[in-house]
C-alpha positions as CSV (number, residue, x, y, z in Angstrom):
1,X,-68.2,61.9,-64.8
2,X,-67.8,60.2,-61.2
3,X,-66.9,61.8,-58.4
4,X,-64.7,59.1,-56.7
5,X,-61.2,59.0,-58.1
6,X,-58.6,56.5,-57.5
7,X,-55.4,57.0,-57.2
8,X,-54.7,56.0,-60.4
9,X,-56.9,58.0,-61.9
10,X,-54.8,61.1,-60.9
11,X,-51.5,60.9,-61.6
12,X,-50.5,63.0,-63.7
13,X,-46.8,63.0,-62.0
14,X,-44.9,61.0,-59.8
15,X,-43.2,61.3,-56.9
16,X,-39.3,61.2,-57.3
17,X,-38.3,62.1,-53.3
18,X,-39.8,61.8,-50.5
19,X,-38.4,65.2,-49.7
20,X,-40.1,66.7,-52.8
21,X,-43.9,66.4,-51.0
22,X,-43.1,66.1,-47.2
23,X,-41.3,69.2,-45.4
24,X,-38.8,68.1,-42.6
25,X,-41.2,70.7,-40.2
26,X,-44.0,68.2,-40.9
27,X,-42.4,64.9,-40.6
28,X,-40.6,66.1,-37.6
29,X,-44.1,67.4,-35.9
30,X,-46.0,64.0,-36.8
31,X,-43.0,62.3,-34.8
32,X,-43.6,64.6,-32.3
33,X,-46.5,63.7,-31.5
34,X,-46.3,60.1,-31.9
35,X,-43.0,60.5,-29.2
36,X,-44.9,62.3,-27.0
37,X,-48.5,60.2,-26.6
38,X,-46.0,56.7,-26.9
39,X,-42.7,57.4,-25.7
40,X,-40.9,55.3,-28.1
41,X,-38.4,56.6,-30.5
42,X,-39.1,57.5,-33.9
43,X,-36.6,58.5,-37.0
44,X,-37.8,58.6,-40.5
45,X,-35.4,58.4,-43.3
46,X,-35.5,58.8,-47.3
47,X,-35.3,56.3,-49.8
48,X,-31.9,58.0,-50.7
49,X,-30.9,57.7,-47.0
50,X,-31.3,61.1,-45.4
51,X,-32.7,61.7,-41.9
52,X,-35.7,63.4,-42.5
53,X,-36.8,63.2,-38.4
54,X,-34.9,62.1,-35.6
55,X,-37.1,61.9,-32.3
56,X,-35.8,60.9,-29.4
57,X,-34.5,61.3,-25.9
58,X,-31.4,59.7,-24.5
59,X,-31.6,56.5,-22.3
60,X,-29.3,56.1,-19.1
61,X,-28.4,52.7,-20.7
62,X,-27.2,53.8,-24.4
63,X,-25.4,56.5,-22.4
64,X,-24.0,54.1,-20.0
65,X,-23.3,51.6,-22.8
66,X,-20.9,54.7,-25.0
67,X,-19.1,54.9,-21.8
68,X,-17.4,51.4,-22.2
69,X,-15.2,50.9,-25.4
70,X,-16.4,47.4,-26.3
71,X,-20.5,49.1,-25.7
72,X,-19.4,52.2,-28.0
73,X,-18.4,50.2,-30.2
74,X,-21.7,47.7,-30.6
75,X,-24.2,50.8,-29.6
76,X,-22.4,52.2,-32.9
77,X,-22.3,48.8,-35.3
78,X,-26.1,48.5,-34.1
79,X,-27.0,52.0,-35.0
80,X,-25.4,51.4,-38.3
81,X,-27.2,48.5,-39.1
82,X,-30.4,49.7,-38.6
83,X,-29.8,52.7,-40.4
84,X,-28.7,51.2,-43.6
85,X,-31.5,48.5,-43.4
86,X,-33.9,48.2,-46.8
87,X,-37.0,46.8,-45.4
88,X,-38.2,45.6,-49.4
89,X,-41.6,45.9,-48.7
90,X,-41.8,44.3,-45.3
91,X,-41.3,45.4,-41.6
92,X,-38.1,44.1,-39.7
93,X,-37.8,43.6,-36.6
94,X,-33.8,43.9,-36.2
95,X,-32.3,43.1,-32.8
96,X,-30.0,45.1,-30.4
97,X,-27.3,43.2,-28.2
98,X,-28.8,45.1,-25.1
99,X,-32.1,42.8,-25.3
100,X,-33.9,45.6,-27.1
101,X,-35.4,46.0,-30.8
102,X,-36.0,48.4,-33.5
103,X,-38.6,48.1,-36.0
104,X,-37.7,49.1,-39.4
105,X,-41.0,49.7,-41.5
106,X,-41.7,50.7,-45.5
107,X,-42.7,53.5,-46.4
108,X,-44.2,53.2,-50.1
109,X,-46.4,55.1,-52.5
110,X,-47.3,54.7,-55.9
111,X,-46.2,50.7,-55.4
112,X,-42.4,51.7,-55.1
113,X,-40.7,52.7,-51.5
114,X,-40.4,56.2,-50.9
115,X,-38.5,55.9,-47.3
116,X,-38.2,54.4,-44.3
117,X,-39.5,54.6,-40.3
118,X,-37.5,53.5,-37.6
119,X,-39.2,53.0,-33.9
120,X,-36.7,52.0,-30.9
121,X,-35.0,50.7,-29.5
122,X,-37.5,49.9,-26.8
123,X,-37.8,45.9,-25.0
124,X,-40.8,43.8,-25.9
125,X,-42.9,43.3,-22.8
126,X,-42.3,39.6,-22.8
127,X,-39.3,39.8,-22.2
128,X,-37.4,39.1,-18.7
129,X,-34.8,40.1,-18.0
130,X,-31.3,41.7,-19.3
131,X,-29.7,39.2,-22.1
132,X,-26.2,37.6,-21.7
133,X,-24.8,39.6,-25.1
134,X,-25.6,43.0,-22.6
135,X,-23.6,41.7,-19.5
136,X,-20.8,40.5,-21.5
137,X,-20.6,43.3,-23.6
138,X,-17.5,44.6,-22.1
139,X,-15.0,43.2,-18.9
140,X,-15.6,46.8,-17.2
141,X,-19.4,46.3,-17.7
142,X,-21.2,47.4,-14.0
143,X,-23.5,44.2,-14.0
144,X,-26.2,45.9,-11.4
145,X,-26.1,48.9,-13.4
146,X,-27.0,47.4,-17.0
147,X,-29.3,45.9,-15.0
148,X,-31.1,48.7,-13.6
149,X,-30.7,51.0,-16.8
150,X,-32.0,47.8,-18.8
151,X,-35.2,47.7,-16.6
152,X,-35.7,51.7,-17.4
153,X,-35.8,50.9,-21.0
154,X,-39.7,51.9,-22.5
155,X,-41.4,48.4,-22.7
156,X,-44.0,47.4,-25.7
157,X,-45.9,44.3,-26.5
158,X,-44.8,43.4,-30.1
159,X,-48.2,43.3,-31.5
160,X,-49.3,47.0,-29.7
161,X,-45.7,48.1,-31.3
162,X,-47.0,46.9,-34.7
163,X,-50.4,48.3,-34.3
164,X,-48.7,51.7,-33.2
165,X,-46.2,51.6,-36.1
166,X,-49.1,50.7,-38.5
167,X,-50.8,54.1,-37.3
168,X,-48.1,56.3,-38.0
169,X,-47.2,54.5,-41.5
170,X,-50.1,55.2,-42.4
171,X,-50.3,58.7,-41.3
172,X,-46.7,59.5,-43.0
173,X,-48.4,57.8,-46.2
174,X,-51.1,59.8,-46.2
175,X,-49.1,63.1,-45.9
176,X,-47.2,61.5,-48.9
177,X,-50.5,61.5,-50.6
178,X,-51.9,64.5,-49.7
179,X,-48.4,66.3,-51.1
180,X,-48.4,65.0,-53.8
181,X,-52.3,65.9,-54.8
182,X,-51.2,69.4,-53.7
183,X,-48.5,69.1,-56.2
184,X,-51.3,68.8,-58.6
185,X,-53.7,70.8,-57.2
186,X,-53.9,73.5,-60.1
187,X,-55.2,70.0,-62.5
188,X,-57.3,68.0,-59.9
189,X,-60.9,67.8,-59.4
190,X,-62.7,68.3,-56.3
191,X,-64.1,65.2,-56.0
192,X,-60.4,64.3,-55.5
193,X,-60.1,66.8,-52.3
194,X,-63.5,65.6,-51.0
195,X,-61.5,61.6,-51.1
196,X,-58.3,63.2,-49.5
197,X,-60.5,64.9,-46.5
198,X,-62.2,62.0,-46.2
199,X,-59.4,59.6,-45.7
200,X,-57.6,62.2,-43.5
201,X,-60.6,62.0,-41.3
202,X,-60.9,58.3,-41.0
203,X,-56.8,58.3,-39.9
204,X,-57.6,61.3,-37.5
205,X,-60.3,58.8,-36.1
206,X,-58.2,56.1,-36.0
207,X,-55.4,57.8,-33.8
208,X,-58.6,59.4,-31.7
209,X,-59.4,55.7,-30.9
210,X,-55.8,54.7,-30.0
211,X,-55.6,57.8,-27.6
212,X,-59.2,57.4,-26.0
213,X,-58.0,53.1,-25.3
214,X,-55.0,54.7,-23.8
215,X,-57.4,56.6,-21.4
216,X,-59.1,54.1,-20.4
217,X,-56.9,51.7,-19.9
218,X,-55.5,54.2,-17.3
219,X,-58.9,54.7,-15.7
220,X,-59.0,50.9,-15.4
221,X,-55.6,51.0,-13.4
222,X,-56.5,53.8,-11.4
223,X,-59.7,52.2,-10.4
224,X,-57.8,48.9,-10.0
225,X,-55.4,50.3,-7.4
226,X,-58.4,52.0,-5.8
227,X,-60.4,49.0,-5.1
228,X,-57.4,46.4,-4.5
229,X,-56.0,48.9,-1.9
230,X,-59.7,49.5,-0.1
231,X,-60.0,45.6,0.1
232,X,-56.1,45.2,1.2
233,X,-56.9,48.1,4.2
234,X,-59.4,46.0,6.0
235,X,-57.2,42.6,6.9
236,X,-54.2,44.8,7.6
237,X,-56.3,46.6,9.9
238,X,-56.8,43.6,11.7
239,X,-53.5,42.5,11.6
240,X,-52.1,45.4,13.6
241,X,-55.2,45.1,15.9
242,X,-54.0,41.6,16.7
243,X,-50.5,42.1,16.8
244,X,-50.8,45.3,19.4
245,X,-52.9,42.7,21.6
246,X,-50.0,40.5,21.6
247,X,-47.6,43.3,22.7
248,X,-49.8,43.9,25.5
249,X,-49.5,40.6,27.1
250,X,-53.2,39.9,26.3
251,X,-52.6,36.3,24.8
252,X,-49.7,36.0,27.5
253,X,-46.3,36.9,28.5
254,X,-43.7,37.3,25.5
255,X,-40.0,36.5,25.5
256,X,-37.9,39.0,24.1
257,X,-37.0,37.2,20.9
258,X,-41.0,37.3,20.2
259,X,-41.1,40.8,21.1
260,X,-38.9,41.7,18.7
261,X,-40.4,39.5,15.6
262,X,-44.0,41.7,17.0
263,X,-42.5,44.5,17.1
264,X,-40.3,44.3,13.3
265,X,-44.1,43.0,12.2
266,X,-45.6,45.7,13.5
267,X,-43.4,48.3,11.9
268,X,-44.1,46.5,8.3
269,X,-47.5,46.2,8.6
270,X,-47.7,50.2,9.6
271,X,-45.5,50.8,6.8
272,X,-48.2,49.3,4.1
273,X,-51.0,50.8,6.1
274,X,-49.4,54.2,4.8
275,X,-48.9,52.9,1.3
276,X,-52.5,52.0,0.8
277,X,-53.5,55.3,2.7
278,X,-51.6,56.9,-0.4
279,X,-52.7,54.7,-3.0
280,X,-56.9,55.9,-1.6
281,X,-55.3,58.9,-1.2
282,X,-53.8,59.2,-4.6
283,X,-57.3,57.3,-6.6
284,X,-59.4,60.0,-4.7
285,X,-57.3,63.2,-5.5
286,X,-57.3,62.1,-9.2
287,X,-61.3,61.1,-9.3
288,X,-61.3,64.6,-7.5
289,X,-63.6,63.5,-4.9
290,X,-61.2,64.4,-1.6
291,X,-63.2,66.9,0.3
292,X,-61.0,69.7,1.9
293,X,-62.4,71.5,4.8
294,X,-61.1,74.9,4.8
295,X,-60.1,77.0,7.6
296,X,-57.6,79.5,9.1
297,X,-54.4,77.7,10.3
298,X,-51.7,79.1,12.3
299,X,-48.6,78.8,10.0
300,X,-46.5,78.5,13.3
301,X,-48.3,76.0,15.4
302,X,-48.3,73.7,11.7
303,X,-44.5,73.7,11.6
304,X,-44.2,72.7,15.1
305,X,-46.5,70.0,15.0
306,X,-44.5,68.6,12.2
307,X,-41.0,69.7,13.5
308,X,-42.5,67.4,17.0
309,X,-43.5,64.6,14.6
310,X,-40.5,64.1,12.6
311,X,-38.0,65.3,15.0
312,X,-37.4,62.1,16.5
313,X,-36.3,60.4,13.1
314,X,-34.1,63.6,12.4
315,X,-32.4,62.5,15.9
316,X,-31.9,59.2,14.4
317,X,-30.0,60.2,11.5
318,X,-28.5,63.2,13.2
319,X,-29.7,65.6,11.0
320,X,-30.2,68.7,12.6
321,X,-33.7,70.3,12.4
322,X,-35.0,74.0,12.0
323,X,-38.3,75.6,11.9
324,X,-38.0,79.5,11.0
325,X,-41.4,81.0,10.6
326,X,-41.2,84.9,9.8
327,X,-42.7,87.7,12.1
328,X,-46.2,88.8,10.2
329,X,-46.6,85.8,8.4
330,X,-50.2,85.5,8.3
331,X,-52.4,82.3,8.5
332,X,-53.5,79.6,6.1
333,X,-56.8,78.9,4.2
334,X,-56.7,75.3,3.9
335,X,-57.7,72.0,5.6
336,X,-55.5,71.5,8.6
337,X,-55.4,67.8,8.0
338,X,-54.1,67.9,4.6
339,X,-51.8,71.0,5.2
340,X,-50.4,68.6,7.8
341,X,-49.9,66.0,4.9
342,X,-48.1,68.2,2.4
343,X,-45.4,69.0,5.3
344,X,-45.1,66.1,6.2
345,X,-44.6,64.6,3.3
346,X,-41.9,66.8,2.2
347,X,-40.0,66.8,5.4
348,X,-39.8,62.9,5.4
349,X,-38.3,63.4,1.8
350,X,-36.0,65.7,2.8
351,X,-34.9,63.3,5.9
352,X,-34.5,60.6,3.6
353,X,-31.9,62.1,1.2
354,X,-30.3,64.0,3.6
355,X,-26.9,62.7,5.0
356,X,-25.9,62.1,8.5
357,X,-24.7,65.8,9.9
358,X,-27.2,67.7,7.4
359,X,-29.7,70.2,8.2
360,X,-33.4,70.2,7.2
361,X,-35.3,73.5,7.9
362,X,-39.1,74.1,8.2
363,X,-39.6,78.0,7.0
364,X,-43.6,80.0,7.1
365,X,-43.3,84.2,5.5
366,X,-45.8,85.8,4.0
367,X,-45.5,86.1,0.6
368,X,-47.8,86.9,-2.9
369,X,-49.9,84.3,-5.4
370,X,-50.5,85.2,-8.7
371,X,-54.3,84.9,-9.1
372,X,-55.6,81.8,-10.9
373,X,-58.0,83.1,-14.4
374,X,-57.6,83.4,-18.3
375,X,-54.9,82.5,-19.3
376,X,-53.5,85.2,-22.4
377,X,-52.1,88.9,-22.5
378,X,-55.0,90.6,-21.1
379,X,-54.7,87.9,-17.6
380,X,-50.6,88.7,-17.6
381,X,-51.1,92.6,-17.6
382,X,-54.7,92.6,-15.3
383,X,-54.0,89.7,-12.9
384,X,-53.8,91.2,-9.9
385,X,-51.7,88.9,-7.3
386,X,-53.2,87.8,-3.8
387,X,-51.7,87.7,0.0
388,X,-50.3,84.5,0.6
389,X,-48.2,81.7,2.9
390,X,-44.8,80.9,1.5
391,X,-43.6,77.8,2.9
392,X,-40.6,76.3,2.4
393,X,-38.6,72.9,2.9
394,X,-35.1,73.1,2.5
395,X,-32.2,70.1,3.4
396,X,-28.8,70.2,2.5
397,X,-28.9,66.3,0.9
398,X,-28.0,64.9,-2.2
399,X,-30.0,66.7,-4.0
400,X,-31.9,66.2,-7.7
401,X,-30.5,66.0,-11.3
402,X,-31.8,68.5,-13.5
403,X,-33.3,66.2,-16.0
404,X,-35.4,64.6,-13.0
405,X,-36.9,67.7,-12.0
406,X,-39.6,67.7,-14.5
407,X,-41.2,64.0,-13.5
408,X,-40.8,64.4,-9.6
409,X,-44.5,64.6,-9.1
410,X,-45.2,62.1,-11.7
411,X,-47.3,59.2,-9.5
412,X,-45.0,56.0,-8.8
413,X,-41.5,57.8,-10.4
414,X,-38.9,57.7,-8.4
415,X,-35.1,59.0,-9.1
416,X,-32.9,55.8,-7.8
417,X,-35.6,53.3,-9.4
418,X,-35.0,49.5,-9.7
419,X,-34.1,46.6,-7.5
420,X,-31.1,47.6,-6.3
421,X,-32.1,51.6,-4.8
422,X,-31.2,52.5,-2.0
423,X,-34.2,54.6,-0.3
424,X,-37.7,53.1,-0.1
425,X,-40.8,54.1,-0.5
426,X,-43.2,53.6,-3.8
427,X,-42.8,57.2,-5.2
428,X,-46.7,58.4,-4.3
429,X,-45.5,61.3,-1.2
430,X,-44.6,64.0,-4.2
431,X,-47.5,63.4,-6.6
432,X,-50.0,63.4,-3.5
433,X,-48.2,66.9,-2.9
434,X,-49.0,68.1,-5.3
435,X,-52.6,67.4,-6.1
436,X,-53.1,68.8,-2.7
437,X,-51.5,71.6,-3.5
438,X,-53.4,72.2,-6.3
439,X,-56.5,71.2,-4.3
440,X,-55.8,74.2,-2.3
441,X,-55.1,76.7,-5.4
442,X,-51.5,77.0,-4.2
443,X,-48.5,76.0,-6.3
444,X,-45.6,74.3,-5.2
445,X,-41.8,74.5,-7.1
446,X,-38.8,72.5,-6.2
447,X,-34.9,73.9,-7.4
448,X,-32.0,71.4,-6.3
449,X,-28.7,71.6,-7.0
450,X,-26.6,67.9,-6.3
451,X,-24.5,68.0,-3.9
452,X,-25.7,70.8,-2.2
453,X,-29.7,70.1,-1.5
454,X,-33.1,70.8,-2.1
455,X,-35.7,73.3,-1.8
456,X,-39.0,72.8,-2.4
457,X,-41.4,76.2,-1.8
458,X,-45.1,76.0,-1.5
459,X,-47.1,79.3,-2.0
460,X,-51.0,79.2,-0.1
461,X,-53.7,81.6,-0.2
462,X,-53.6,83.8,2.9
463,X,-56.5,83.7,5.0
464,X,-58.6,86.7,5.8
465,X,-57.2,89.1,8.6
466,X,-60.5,88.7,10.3
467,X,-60.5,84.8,10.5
């Protein structure tokens, strides 16, 4: 007798719903995971129509969309749609007035369909730019708003969506499968396991591979920014080199009018000196190969050289500024220069999204650190916590929406994003905050309430009385 079965060679049932050999626990884990390595949507429905998985989160433009009557409407006619689509066999590609798509793909077994996966909506890469059926959706539509929600929407190539939906078909198949054998388990031989391990273990693999690309493609861009930001560094350099020659007069006198264009140049090109400082910055913290040169720094002399730095652009924007550092609060064990950074970066922040008449405050106490170890029971109830620097950053701006407060240190995210924000910057300060942080075996946690402000608190290790 051979070993190697087909499938054919089997059955000795069949499989009458798809609910009958997949749990809702397991379908709903597999889309899961496929949401969170992908990001893209994912609901997987019966042949008989029920929603076996729905895996998503909300995007600002669907939400903006239900807002308007005409876009409730159409979000609602288009969710429909897709929902009562029969794929026969093949994958659709159905698409959604907002420029986006969903990808309808058959699920089948035994040479009959069994069910149905639905990824999206998401935008194919290629394309530009908002359609004309999204704009005109409705006469109250906010044009620069569908814009900017439209530009949030995840973006896929369509043959990386088809490779990616291909995966988890056949993942979904092969849990199919492997119910239905277990169904039959009492009858079956084991040469019949042995197949079902094996072909498990070549879709494990397959997934592996899609997840180890993924890493290396984001190697490649980190070492991409890396080396286009070294080579960028060096003509900017001499940019400002040359420009601060010409405000001295060393190429002759200037008239006003080209003092100004110097000086507006000036500003810009110090600007992206900082921007590719944080890009190094940024490639060098995540290759962990920034060197930190520790030593005991005077909580109170930090705070005032940042209070002296920024206090002039507080003046600007007449926002009131505060430095409260508490009597006993002991010093840091950190590199001064990067200490220097983390302030500095959150005090611009704060500066920046607080209003004109606001208050920023600067606060040093001493405070405890949980000791870093083992993670488990045994850590929790022996741990024993460590003299620290608590130091603070509070404003009284805008402040954060909770459901941003998670991706704040997220390299390159920034809350307002799109074309039409209305604070700068490229969205590094927060994420460089907190590598360094965590450079320094600290932590850092932010709590915001809108309307109200900010407060980000940073927790150091204390450095020895004796230093």
């Amino acid at each position: 007798m051979q070993d190697d079965t087909n499938a054919a060679d089997i059955l000795m049932g069949d499989v009458v719903r798809l609910e009958d050999v997949l749990s809702r626990d397991s379908v709903t884990s597999v889309s899961r995971s496929f949401f969170a390595l992908f990001g893209l949507p994912v609901r997987i429905i019966s042949h008989e129509g029920d929603l076996l998985a729905d895996v998503h989160r909300d995007r600002p433009l669907c939400n903006y969309l239900n807002t308007l009557s005409n876009g409730q409407r159409a979000c609602a006619n288009t969710v429909s749609v897709v929902r009562d689509l029969e794929p026969n066999g093949q994958t659709i590609v159905h698409p959604c007035f907002t420029g986006a798509v969903y990808r309808i793909v058959p699920l089948e077994y035994q040479g009959r369909p069994i069910g149905r996966l639905i990824v999206g909506p998401y935008v194919p890469a290629e394309t530009q730019g908002p359609p004309a059926s999204l704009l005109s959706i409705d006469a109250a539509i906010d044009v620069p708003s569908a814009r900017e929600h439209f530009d949030r929407m995840p973006r896929v190539r369509q043959d990386i969506a088809e490779e990616l939906c291909s995966h988890l078909k056949g993942v979904l198949e092969l849990l199919v499968f492997s119910g239905h054998r277990a169904q039959l388990a009492s009858t079956m031989q084991i040469a019949n396991v042995r197949e079902n391990y094996r072909e498990l273990a070549e879709k494990n693999e397959a997934l592996k591979t899609s997840y180890d690309e993924l890493k290396q493609v984001d190697q490649l861009k980190s070492t991409f920014l890396a080396t286009v930001s070294h080579e960028l560094r060096t003509p900017l350099t001499s940019i400002i080199g040359y420009t601060e020659m010409l405000e001295s007069g060393s190429a002759g006198a200037l008239s006003d009018g080209q003092a100004e264009f110097l000086k507006t140049i000036r500003t810009k090109a110090d600007q992206l000196l900082g921007l590719i400082s944080s890009l190094l910055d940024l490639g060098r913290l995540e290759a962990k190969n920034l060197e930190l040169h520790h030593e005991a720094v005077d909580p109170h002399a930090l705070l005032s050289d940042v209070g002296s730095t920024i206090v002039p652009n507080a003046n600007r924007r007449n926002v009131t500024l505060d430095i409260k550092v508490a009597d006993g609060a002991p010093k840091i064990w950190g590199d001064q220069v990067r200490l220097r950074q983390i302030l500095l970066n959150l005090a611009d922040n704060a500066l920046k999204f607080t209003h004109e008449g606001g208050e920023v405050v600067l606060g040093a106490e001493a405070g405890e650190l949980d000791a870093v170890g083992p993670s488990g029971l045994g850590a929790a109830l022996f741990a024993a916590s460590r003299p620290a620097v608590v130091l603070t950053v509070r404003d009284t701006g805008m402040g954060i929406p909770e459901e941003n407060l998670a991706r704040i240190f997220d390299a390159f995210y920034q809350i307002d994003a799109g074309t039409t924000r209305a604070h700068g910057g490229a969205g590094l300060g927060l994420s460089i905050v907190k590598q360094l942080v965590d450079g320094h075996n600290g932590t850092i946690e932010v709590a915001s309430a809108l309307g109200e402000g900010t407060i980000f608190t940073v927790r150091l290790p204390a450095a020895d009385a004796n230093a």
